[in-house]
C-alpha positions as CSV (number, residue, x, y, z in Angstrom):
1,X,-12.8,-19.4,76.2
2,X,-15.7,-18.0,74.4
3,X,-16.9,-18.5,70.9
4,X,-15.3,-15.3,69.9
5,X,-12.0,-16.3,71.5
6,X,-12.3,-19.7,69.5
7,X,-13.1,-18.2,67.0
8,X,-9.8,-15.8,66.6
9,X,-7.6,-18.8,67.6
10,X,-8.8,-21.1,64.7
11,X,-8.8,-18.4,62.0
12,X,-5.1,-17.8,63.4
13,X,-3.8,-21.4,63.3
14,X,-5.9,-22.0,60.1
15,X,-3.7,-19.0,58.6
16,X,-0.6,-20.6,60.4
17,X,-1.2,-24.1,58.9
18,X,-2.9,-23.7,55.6
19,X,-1.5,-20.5,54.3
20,X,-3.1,-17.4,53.9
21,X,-4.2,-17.7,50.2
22,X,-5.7,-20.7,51.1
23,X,-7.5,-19.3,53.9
24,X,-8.2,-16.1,51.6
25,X,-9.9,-17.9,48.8
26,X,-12.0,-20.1,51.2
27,X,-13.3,-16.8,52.6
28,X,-13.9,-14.9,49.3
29,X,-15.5,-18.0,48.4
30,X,-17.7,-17.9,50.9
31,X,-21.0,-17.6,50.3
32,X,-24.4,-17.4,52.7
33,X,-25.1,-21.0,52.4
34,X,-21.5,-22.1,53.0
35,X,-20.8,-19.2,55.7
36,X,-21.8,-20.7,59.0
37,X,-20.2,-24.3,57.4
38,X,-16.5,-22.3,57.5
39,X,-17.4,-20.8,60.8
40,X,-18.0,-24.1,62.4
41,X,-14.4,-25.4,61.0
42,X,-12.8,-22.3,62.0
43,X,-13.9,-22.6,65.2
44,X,-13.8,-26.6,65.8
45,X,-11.3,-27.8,63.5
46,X,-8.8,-25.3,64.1
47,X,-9.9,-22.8,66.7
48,X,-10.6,-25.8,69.3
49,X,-8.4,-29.3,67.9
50,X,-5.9,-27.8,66.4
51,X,-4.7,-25.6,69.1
52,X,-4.8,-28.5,71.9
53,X,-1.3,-28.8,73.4
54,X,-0.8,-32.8,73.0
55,X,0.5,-32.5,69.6
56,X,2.9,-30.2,68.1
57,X,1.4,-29.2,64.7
58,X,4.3,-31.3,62.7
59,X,2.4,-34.7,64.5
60,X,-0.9,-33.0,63.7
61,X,0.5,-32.5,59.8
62,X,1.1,-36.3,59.7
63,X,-2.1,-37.6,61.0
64,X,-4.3,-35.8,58.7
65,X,-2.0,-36.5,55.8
66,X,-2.1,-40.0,56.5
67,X,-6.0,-39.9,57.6
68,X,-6.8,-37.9,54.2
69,X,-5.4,-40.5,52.3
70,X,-6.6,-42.9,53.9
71,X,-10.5,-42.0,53.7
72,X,-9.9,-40.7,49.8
73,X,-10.1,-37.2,50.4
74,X,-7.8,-36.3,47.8
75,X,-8.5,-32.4,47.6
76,X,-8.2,-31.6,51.1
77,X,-4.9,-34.3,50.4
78,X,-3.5,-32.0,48.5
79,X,-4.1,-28.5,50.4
80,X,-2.5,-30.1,53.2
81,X,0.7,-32.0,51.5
82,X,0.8,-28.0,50.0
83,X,0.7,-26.5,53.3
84,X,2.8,-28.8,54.8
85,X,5.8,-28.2,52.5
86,X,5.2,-24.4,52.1
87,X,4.2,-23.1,55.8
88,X,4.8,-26.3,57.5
89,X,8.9,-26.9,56.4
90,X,8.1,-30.5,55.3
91,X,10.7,-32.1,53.0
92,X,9.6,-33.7,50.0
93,X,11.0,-37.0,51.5
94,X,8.9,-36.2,54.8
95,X,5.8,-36.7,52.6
96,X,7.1,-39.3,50.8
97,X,7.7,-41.3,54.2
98,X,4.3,-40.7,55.3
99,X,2.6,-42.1,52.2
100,X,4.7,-45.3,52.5
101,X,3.8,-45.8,56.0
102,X,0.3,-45.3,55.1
103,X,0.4,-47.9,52.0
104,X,1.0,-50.5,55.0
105,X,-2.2,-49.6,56.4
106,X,-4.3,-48.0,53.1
107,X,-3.5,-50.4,50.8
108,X,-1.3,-49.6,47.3
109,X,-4.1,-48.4,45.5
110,X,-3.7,-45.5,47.9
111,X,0.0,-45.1,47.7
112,X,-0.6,-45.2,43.9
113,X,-3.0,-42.0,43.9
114,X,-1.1,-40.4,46.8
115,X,2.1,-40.3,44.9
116,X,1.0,-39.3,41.6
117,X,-1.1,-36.6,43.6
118,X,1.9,-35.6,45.9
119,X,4.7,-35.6,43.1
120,X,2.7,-32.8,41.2
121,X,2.4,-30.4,44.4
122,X,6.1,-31.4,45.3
123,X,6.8,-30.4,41.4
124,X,5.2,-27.0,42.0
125,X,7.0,-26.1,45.0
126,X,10.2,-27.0,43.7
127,X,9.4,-25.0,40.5
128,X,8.6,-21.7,42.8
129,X,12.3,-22.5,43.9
């Protein structure tokens, strides 16, 4: 597979995963100093581990839920808890699950923010019904 190829398959599963408004802003956002930065991720993150066949994109949800909140990376927390009950057909008790298993591991200071941060996004999609 070539760059281009890579390329086409991350900004695909990026769209698939994220949303397309997400991946709409990011690239209206874009800017010269940020544009080779959302190239690489499009590419790598999505275009090359993303789209490996070990993991079904439900197991790959989980993991970097669990991993976001584990390393404090509360923004990119909540685009993915988002994504994951909009394009990715995750209950709000899904989410819920995967923050207590990570309070185990993360510690309850973790949990604390995770929930607070999740029970606004879960608010939001219920709202939009």
């Amino acid at each position: 597979m070539d760059e281009n190829e890579r390329r086409e398959r991350g900004m695909a599963k990026r769209r698939k995963v994220a949303g397309n408004a997400y991946v709409d802003r990011a690239q209206v956002n874009k800017t010269a100093f940020t544009a080779e930065f959302q190239d690489l991720i499009t590419r790598y993150a999505w275009g090359e581990i993303w789209t490996r066949p070990q993991f079904d994109e439900r197991t790959r949800r989980i993991l970097v839920i669990g991993t976001l909140m584990a390393l404090d990376k509360w923004e990119e927390f909540l685009m993915h808890v988002s994504a994951a009950l909009g394009e990715g057909g995750f209950t709000p008790d899904d989410i819920k699950e995967i923050i207590l298993q990570q309070a185990v591991y993360c510690g309850v200071p973790s949990a604390n923010t995770a929930f607070r941060l999740a029970s606004e996004v879960v608010s939001e999609h219920e709202a939009k019904g």
